[in-house]
PAZAPA-4460 file (N, C-alpha, C; in steps of 0.05 Angstrom, whole numbers, plus 32768, in hexadecimal, padded with zeros to 4 digits):
% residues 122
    n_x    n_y    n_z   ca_x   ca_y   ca_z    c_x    c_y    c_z   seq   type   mol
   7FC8   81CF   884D   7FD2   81B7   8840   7FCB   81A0   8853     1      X     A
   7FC4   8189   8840   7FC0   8174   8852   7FD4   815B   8849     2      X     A
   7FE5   814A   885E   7FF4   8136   8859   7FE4   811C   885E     3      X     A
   7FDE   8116   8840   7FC9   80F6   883F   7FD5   80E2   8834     4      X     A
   7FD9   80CC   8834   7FF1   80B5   8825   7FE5   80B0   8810     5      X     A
   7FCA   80B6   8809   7FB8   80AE   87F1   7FB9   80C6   87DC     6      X     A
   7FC7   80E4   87EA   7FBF   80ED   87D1   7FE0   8106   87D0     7      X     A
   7FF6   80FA   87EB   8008   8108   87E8   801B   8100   87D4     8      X     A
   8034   8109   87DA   8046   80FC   87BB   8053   80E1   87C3     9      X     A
   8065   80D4   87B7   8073   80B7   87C3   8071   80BB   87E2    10      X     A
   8070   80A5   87E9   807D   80A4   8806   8093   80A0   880D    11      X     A
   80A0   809B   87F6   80B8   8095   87F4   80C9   80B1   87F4    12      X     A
   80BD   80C8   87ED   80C9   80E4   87EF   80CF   80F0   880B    13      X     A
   80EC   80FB   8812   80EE   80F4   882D   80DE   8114   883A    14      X     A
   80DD   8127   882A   80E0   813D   882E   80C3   8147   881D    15      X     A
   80B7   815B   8832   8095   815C   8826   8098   8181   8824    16      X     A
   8094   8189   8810   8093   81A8   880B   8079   81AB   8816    17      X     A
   8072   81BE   8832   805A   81CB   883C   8058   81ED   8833    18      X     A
   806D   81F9   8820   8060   8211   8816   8077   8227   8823    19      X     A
   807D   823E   8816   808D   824C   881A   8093   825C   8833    20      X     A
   80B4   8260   8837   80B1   8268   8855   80A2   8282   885B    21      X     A
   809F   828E   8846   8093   82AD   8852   8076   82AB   884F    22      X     A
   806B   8293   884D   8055   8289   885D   8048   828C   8873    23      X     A
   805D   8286   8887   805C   8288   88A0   806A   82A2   88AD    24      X     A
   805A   82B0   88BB   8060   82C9   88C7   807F   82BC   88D3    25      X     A
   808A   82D4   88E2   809A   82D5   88F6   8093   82D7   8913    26      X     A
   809B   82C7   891D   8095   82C3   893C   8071   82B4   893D    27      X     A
   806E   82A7   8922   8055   829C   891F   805A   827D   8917    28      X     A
   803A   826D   890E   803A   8259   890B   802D   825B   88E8    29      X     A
   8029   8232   88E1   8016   8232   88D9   8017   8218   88D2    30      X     A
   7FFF   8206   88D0   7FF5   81F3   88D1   7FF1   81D6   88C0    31      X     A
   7FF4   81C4   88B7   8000   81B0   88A2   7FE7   819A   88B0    32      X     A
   7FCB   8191   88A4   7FC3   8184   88AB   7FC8   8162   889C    33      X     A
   7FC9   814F   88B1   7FCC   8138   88AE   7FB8   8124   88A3    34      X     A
   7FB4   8118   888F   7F96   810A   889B   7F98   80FA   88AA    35      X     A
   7F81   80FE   88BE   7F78   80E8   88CD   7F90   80E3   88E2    36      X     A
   7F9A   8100   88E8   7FB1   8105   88FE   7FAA   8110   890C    37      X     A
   7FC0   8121   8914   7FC6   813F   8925   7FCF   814E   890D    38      X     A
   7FCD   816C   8913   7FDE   8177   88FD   7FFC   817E   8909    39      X     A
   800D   818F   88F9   8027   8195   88FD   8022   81A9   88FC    40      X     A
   8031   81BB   8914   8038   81DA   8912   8057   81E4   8908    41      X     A
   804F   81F2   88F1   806C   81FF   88ED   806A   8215   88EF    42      X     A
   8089   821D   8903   8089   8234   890F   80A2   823C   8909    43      X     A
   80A6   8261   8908   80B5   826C   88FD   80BB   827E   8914    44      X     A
   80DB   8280   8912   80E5   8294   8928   80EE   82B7   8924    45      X     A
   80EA   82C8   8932   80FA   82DC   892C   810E   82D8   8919    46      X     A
   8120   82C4   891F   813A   82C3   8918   8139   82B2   88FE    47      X     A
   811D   82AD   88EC   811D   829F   88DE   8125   8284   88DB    48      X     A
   811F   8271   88F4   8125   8254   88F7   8110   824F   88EE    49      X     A
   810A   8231   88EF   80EC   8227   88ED   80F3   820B   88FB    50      X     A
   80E0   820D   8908   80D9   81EF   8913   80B9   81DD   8908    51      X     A
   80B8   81C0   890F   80A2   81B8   8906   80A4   81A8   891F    52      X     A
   808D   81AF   892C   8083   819A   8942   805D   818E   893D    53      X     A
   805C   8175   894A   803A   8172   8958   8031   8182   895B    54      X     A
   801B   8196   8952   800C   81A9   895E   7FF5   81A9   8970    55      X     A
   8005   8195   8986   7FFB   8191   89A6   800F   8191   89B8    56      X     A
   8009   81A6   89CB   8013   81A4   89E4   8012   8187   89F7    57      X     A
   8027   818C   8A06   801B   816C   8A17   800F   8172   8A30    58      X     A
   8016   8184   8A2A   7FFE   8187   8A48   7FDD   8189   8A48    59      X     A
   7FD5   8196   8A36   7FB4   8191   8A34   7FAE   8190   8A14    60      X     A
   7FBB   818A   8A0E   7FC0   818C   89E7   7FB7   81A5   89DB    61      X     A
   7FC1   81B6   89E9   7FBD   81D5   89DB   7FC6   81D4   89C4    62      X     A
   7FBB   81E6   89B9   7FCA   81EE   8990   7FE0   81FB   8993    63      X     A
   7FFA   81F4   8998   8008   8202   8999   800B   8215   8984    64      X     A
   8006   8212   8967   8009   821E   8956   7FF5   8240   8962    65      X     A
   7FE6   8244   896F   7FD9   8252   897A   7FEE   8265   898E    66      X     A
   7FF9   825B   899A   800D   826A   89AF   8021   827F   89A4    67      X     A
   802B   8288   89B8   803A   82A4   89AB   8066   8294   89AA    68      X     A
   8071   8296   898E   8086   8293   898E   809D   82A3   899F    69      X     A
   80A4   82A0   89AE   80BB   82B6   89B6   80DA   829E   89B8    70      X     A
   80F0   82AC   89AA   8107   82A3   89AB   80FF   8282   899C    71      X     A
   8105   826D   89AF   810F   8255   8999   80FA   8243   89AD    72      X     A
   80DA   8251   89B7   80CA   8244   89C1   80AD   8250   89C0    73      X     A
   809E   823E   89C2   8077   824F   89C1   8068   8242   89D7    74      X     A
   805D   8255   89E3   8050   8255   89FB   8032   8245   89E6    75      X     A
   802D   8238   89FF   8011   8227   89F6   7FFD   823C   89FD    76      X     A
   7FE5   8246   89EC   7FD3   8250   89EF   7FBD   824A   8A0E    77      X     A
   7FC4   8230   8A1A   7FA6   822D   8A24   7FB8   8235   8A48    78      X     A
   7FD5   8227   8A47   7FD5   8227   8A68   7FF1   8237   8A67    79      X     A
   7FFB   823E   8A42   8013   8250   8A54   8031   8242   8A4E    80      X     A
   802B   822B   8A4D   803E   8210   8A54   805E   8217   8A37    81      X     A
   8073   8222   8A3B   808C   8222   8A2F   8091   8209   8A1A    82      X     A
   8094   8207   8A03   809E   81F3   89F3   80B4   81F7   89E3    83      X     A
   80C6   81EF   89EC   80DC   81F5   89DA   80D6   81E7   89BF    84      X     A
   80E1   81FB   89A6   80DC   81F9   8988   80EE   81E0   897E    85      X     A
   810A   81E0   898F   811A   81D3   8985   8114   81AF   8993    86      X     A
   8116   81B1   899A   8111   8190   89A7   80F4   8186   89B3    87      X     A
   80E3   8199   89B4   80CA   8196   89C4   80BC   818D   89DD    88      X     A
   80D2   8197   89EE   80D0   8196   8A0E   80C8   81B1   8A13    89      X     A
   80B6   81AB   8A32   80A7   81BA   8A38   80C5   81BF   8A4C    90      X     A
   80B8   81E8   8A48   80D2   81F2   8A61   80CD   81F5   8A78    91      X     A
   80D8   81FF   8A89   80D9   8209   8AA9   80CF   81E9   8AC0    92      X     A
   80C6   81F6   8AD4   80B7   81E1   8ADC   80AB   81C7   8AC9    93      X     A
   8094   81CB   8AB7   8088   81BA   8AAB   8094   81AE   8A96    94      X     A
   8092   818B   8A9A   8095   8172   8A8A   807F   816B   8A7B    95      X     A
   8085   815B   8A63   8086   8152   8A48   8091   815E   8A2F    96      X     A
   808A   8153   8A1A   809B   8151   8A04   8083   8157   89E6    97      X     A
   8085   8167   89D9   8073   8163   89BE   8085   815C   89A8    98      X     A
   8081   8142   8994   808C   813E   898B   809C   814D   8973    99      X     A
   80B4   8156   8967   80BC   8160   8952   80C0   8159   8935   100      X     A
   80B5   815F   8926   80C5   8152   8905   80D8   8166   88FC   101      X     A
   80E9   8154   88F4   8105   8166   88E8   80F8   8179   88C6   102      X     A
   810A   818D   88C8   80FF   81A8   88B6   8115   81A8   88A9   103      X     A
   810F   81B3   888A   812A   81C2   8880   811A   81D8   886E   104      X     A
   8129   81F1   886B   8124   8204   8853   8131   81F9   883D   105      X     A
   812B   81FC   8825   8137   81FA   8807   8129   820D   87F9   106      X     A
   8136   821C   87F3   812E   822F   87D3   8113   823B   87DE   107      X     A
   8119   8242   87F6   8101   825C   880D   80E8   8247   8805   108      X     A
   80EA   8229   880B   80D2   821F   880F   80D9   8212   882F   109      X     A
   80C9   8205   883C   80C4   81FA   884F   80BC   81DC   884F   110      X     A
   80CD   81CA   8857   80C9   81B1   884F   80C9   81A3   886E   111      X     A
   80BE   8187   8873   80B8   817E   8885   80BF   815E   887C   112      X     A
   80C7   8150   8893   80CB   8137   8890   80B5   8126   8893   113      X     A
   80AC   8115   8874   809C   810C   886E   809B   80EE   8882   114      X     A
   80A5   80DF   8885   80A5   80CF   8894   809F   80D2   88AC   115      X     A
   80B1   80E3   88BC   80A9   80E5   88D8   8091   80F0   88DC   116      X     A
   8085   8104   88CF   8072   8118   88D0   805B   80FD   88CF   117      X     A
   8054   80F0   88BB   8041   80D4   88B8   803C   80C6   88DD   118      X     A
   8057   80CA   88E1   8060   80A7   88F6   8050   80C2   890E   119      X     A
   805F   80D4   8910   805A   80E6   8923   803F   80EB   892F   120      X     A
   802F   80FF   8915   8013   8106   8918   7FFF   80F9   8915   121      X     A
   7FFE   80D7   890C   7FF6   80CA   8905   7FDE   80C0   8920   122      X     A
***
């Protein structure tokens, strides 16, 4: 799926349906491209959470959507680097932040905040 202002729905809609949750594996990702952005990774937990973050690390802009989910964070594929799902801080030792858009499930779909997601990956 791609989020384009020319060919998505109102912009005025606060809430953007990206496709059903059993879409996305468990303890996996998957991908929401922007135009003429970054894309968004939505990621799904064991525990059946979902988060939607930037799908860049801040440390070398790894795909996070690439890294392995464990508990309520995904290791960046390229250096390793901890990102928590929920707020998007890097853990342990290492600093920065990847930005987050707020998520909700409705009716086992997966929806993303249309606004921030724009302002965000833009």
């Amino acid at each position: 799926m791609t989020i384009d202002s020319l060919t998505a729905p109102s912009l005025t809609a606060q809430w953007l349906d990206v496709g059903p949750l059993t879409d996305i594996p468990r303890r996996g990702a998957r991908t929401v491209s922007v135009a003429g952005g970054e894309d968004i990774a939505i990621f799904r937990t064991s525990a059946d959470r979902v988060y939607a973050l930037v799908n860049s690390c801040p440390h070398k802009k790894g795909p996070l959507s690439q890294g392995i989910v464990h508990g309520n964070a995904v290791a960046c594929p390229l250096h390793n680097w901890v990102i928590n799902l929920e707020d998007g801080e890097a853990q342990g030792p290492d600093k920065g932040c990847t930005p987050t858009i707020p998520v909700k499930i409705s009716s086992g779909h997966v929806l993303i905040c249309r606004e921030t997601a724009m302002r965000l990956a833009a």
